[in-house]
C-alpha positions, -999 to 999 in steps of 0.1 A, spaced: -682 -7 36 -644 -3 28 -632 -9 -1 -610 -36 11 -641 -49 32 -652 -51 1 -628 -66 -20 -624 -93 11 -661 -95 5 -656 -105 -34 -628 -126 -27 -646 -150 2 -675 -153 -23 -660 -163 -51 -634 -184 -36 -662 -207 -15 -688 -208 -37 -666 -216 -69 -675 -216 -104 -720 -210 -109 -742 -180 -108 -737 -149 -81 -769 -159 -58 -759 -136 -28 -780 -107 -28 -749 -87 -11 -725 -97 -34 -743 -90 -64 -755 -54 -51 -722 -45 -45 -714 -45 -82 -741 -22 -93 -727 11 -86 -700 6 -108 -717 -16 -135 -746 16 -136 -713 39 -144 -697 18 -167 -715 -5 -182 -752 8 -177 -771 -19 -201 -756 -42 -180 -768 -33 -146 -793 -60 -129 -783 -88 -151 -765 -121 -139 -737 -125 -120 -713 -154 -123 -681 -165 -109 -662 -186 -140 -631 -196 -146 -605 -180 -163 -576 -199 -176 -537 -189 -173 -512 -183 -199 -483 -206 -191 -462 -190 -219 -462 -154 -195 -458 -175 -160 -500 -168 -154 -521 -193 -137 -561 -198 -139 -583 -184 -117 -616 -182 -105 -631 -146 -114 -660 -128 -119 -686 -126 -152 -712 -102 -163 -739 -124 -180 -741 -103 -216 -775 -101 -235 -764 -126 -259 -758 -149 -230 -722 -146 -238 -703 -145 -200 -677 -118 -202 -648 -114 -173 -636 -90 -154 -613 -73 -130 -626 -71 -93 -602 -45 -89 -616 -22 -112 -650 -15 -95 -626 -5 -64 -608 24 -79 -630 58 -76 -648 73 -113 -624 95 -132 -641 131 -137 -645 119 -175 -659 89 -166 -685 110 -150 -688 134 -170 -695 106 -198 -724 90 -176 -740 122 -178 -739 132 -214 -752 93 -227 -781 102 -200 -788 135 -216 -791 121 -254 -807 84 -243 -841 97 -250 -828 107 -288 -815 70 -288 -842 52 -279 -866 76 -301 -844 69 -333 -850 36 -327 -893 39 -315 -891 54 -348 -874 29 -370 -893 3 -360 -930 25 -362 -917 32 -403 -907 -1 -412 -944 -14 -402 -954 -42 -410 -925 -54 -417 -893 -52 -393 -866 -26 -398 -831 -38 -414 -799 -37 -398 -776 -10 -420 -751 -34 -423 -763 -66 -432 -798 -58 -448 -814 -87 -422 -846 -78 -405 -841 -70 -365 -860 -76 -339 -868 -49 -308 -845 -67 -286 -816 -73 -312 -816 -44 -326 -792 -17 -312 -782 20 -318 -747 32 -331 -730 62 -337 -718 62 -373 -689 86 -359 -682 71 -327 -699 86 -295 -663 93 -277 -652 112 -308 -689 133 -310 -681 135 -272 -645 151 -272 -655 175 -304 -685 191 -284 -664 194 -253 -639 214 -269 -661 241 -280 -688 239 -251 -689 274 -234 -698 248 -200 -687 212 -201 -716 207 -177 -743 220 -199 -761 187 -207 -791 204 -228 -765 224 -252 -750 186 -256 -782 171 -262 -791 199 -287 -760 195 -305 -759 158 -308 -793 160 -319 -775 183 -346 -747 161 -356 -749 126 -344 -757 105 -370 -774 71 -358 -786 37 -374 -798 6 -365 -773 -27 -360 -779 -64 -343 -768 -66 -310 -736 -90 -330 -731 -65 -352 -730 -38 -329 -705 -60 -303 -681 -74 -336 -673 -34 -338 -667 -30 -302 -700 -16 -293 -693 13 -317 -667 23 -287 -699 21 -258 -728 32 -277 -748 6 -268 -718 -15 -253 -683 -12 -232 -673 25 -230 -644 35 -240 -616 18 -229 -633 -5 -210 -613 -34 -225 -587 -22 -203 -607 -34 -170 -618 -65 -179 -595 -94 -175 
């Protein structure tokens, strides 16, 4: 499919069916490829089609638009437009390097849980106990900025065990509610939007 078969695709959908839940298998699979990019916690989860109201002070009107359904339950918006444009090499390239180290992430966080038996481990910001599902990892230093300082002094940018080893080295992780983690951006994608991904969504 084209990409403006697909974005005529989008458009049809949401303009019939109107504000509810994505229920069309087709439409839904078509935003998986770039929510498995992007936003990877995200893939599979509701769809919905809400409505997002203008901004008469800049001349904007409302429109109908789509929503990834968020863990919280929270519906967030975003740009059809930005699952058309092809994946930067960085974008890629980013993809890659969270898949190297995601076994590290979610072994910090097998382990937090296995130390603070019997009780439940604490978030390092608020001191509350967390549960496996609200708890969250995140980067102290954020993961673009570990990113960009191991790229420029990687011998090969593509070398995703040298990355893993030296995140394993310098990355320092804790635990956060899934609130917590989102109130801070989603310690810029760690367990959240990637960088920049504010930019795409409307």
């Amino acid at each position: 499919m084209t990409k403006t078969q697909t974005r005529k695709t989008l458009d049809s959908y949401r303009l019939t069916q109107g504000v509810g839940p994505v229920t069309d298998p087709h439409v839904f699979e078509l935003f998986q490829p770039w929510l498995q990019l992007h936003v990877p916690r995200l893939a599979g989860r509701p769809l919905h089609v809400v409505w997002k109201p203008g901004d008469a002070a800049r001349g904007r009107r409302g429109s109908l638009c789509y929503a990834a359904e968020l863990p919280d339950g929270r519906l967030q918006p975003f740009s059809t437009s930005a699952i058309l444009r092809p994946p930067t090499e960085v974008e890629v390239r980013t993809k890659r390097m969270r898949e190297a180290i995601a076994g590290q992430m979610a072994g910090f966080k097998a382990s937090a849980f296995r130390d603070a038996e019997p009780e439940l481990p604490l978030s390092a910001l608020s001191g509350q106990p967390l549960t496996w599902d609200d708890a969250e990892v995140d980067h102290l230093v954020p993961f673009h900025r570990l990113r960009d300082t191991w790229l420029t002094s990687a011998e090969d940018p593509d070398d995703m065990d040298s990355w893993a080893i030296w995140h394993l080295t310098h990355a320092r992780v804790r635990l956060l509610s899934r609130a917590e983690n989102s109130a801070r951006g989603g310690a810029e994608g760690d367990e959240g939007f990637p960088p920049g991904m504010q930019r795409l969504f409307a």
